[in-house]
N, C-alpha and C positions, 0 to 999 in steps of 0.2 A: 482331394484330401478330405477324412474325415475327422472335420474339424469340429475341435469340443467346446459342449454344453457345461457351463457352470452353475450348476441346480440352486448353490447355496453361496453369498456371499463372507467373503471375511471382513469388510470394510466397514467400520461405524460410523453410520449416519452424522454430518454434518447435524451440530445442535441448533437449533431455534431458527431452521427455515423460515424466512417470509412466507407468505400466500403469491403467487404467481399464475398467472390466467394462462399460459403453455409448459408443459414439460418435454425434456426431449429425451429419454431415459435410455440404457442399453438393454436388453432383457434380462443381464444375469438375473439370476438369483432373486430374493424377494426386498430387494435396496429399495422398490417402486412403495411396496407398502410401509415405509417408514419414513419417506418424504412429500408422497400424495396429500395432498388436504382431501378431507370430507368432501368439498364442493366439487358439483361438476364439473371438469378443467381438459384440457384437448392435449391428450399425451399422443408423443410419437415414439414409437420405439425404431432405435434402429442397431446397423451392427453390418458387418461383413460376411457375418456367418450367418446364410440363410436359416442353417436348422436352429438355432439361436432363437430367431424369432420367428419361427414354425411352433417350439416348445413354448412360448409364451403365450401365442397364440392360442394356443390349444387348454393352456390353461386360464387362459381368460373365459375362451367359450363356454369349458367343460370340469375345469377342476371342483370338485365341492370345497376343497380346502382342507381336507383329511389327509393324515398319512400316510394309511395304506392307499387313497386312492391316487397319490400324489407316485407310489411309488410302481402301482400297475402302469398308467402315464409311461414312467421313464423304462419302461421293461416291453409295452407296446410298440415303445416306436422303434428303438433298438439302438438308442443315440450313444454317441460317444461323452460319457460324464464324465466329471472332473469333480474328485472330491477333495476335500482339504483335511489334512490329517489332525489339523486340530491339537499335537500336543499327545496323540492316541498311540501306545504302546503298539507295534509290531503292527502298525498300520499297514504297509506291503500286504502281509500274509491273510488281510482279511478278505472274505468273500466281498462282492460288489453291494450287496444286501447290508450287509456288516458295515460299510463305511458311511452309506446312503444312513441311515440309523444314528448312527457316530455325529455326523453331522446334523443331522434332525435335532439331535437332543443339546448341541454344544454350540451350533450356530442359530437355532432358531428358538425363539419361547413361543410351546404350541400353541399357546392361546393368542397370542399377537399375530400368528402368521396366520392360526385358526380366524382371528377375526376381522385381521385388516386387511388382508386378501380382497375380502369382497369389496371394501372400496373401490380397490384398483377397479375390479372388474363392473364398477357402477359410472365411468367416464368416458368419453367421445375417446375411443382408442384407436390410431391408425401403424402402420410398421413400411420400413422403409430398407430395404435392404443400401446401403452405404459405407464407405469405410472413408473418416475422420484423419486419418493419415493419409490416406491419398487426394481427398478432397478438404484439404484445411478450410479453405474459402465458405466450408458451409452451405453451397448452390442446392440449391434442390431440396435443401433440408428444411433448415431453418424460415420461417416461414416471415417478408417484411411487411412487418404493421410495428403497432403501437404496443402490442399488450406486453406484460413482463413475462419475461423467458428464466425458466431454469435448465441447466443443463446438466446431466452427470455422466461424466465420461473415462473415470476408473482409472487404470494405467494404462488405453489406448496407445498412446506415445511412447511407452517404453514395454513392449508385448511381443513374446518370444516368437507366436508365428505372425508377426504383420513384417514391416520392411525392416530393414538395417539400423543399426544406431544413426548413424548421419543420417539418413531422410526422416524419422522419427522425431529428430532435435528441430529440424527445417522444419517439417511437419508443425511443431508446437511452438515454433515461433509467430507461423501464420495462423498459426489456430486461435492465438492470444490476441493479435488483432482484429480476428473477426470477432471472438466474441465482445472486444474492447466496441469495436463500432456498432455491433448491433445491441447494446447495454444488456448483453449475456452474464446471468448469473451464472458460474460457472463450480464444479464440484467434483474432483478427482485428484491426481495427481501427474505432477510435471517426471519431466523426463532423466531427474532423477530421485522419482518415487517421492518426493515432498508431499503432503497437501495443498491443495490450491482453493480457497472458495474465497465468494465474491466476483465481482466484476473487474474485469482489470481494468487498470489506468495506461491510458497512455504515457508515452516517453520513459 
């Protein structure tokens, strides 16, 4: 299955982030450069979708942070993009060029994605192919120490190609304990599309 890439986020950053010494981020889109602190910090990216974190990868190595170069990228590799229509009249009938733009201009401010890009790409970066729905428990991922954990994990739990509504719900009930015990900050939304941040409490 050619499973798609989401270039551009629609989701607005959680306000007034703490500082956190791990992040464990998904690759969409540029959510990384609006939660990264300045300081060096050990992000992992992960996700189910290998080309997911193929395209981040490649723009960490190689992106300058430009638009047109941003937009040769998505037309090299030949991925399957997902754009969001933004509110954009006769969205369908636009060329792939036309929407990629649309979204440039409506989801991102060039100068913020122009300059905080390169944070990202200035941190201890590793990627992990995993899927959060089938392994709630976190094994392999999550890494056990001491230091403070951020996590953003979007609407995994309720996502049109992962599992079933019942195993998505089961999914997010184990997922809340994990991150309850590993004192995971935690930044997405529940399984029905709420926001969730913070740490959960038990009971």
């Amino acid at each position: 299955m050619n499973l798609p890439v989401y270039i551009f986020n629609t989701e607005t950053p959680f306000p007034s982030i703490p500082f956190f010494e791990e992040y464990y981020l998904l690759p969409a889109g540029f959510y990384d450069s609006s939660v990264l602190p300045s300081n060096n910090v050990t992000v992992t990216y992960y996700d189910f979708n290998q080309a997911a974190l193929n395209f981040k990868k490649l723009l960490i190595e190689q992106w300058n942070c430009s638009k047109d170069q941003l937009w040769e990228i998505i037309e090299d590799l030949k991925i399957n993009c997902v754009y969001s229509n933004s509110g954009t009249k006769n969205f369908e009938d636009m060329t792939q060029r036309e929407k990629f733009d649309a979204n440039w201009y409506k989801l991102c401010k060039t100068k913020d994605v122009f300059e905080s890009f390169f944070k990202v790409k200035s941190n201890t970066v590793k990627f992990i192919k995993y899927d959060i729905v089938k392994n709630p428990s976190l094994d392999d991922l999550i890494q056990n120490n001491t230091k403070t954990k951020y996590m953003w994990f979007s609407n995994c739990f309720k996502y049109e190609y992962g599992e079933d509504t019942d195993i998505q719900t089961c999914a997010y009930t184990q997922f809340i304990k994990t991150a309850n015990d590993y004192n995971l900050f935690i930044d997405g939304k529940d399984v029905m599309l709420n926001n969730v941040h913070g740490i959960p409490k038990s009971g």
